[in-house]
C-alpha positions, 0 to 999 in steps of 0.5 A, a space after each residue: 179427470 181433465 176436459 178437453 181443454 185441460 188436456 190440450 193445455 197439459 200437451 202444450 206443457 209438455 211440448 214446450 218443456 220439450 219432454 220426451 214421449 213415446 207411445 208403448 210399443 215403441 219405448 220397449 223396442 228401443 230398450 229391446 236392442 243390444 245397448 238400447 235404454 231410455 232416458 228419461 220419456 214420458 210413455 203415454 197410453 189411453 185406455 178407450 173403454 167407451 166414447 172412440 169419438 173423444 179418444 179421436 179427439 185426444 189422439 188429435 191434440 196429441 199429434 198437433 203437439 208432436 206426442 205420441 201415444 197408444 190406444 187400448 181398444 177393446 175387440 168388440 169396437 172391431 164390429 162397428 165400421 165407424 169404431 173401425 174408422 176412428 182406430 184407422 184414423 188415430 193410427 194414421 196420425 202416428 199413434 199405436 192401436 193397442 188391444 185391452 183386453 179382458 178375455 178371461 173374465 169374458 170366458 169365466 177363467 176358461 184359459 183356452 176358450 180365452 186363448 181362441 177369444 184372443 186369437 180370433 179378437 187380434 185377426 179382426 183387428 188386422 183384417 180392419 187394418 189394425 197392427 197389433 203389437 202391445 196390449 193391455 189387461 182390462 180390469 172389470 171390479 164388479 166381476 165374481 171370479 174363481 180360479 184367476 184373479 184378474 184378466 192379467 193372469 191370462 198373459 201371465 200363462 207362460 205357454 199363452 205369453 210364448 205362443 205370441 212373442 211378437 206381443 208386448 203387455 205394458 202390465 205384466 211386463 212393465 219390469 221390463 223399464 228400469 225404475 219406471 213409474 206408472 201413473 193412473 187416472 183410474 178412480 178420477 184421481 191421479 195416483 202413482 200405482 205401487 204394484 201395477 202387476 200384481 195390485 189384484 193380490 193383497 199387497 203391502 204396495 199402496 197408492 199414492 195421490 200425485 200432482 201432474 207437475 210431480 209427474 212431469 218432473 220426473 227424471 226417469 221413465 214413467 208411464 202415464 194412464 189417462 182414460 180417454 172415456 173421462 175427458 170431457 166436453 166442460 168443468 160441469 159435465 167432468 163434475 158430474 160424471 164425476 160425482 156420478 162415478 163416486 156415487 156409483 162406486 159407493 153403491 157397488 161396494 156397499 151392495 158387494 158386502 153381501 154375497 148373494 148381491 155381489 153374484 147378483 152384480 157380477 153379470 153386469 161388469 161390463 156396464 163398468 166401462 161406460 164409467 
């Protein structure tokens, strides 16, 4: 989507325009009070499904520039020391370490299976120094499902969403900010999202290419996605990934047409978070 530099430079745009960000969880806590609303602030969040070292350099362009942002980091960079460090490291430059999770698809719709997954994944976090206290559903497009539509619909369980009331998700309680906008660089372009909550059912909700300029313009809440796996180093090497995801995106939704290929693919969902 942006390089490195792009993004460095779209921060210094921001804080010379003097607009207001805030990370996710501290957006909801401010509006959570009696009388507590938002103008209008720019939220930023970072889905890290691969590569901690560019989200680490993201999160230090942002602190340079005074912005704060959350980080949704899946449970299994909790395993490696050095994933472990980098989530210390951005935490400590004022940023919030989030949870992107996808515990449902990994325990094939089995909501208990899931719900101890997801129990377990939150105290490996806090035994690594990791506060959680916002998360984000991880959407997997290769994964065969029968009986959910999509990691979302875990949290949308009113006994799993009540057993932790200390928890936030951006997705399925977005409604919570008045008239808010959410923006997503997902698919490398950027789109406004109709219907975030529910854009795994078919809807009459579409998406919509947009400009960053519109974006920062906006006089009200909005929520801006950028996937920090997709910030690259150079012009050429975002060409290519780029071209490299169309091409691979293509294929997946050519080969999908057919059934027995789509069961074939499902095993392999998790590859898409190289992408």
């Amino acid at each position: 989507m942006y390089t490195l530099s792009e993004w460095q430079q779209i921060c210094s745009k921001i804080s010379k325009r003097k607009i207001v960000t805030s990370n996710v969880i501290d957006a909801f806590r401010k509006i959570s009070v009696p009388g507590g609303e938002l103008s209008k602030t720019l939220i930023i969040k970072h889905d890290v499904e691969c590569r901690p070292d560019l989200a680490l350099k993201c999160a230090q362009i942002e602190h340079d520039q005074g912005i704060t942002a959350t980080y949704y980091f899946h449970g299994f960079f909790n395993q490696t020391p050095e994933h472990v460090e980098i989530m210390q490291r951005i935490q400590s430059l004022g940023h919030e370490v989030g949870f992107h999770y996808d515990v449902l698809d990994l325990c094939d719709g089995d909501y208990i299976k899931a719900n101890a997954l997801f129990s377990k994944t939150l105290e490996d976090f806090r035994l690594n120094g990791i506060n959680i206290y916002s998360i984000c559903p991880h959407g997997n497009p290769l994964k065969v499902r029968c009986g959910w539509n999509s990691n979302k619909d875990f949290f949308k369980d009113v006994d799993i969403a009540n057993s932790y009331p200390h928890l936030f998700d951006i997705v399925n309680g977005v409604n919570v900010f008045d008239n808010v906008d959410y923006y997503s660089d997902a698919g490398y372009a950027l789109k406004s999202i109709g219907d975030i909550r529910d854009n795994d059912k078919p809807s009459d909700q579409i998406d919509v290419k947009v400009s960053l300029d519109e974006v920062l313009d906006k006089d009200s809440v909005s929520i801006l996605s950028v996937h920090t796996h997709r910030l690259c180093e150079s012009k050429m090497v975002l060409r290519f990934v780029k071209a490299r995801f169309g091409i691979l995106r293509f294929s997946a939704r050519l080969l999908s047409k057919s059934k027995f290929i789509k069961k074939l693919l499902s095993p392999l969902y998790t590859l898409t978070k190289r992408f």
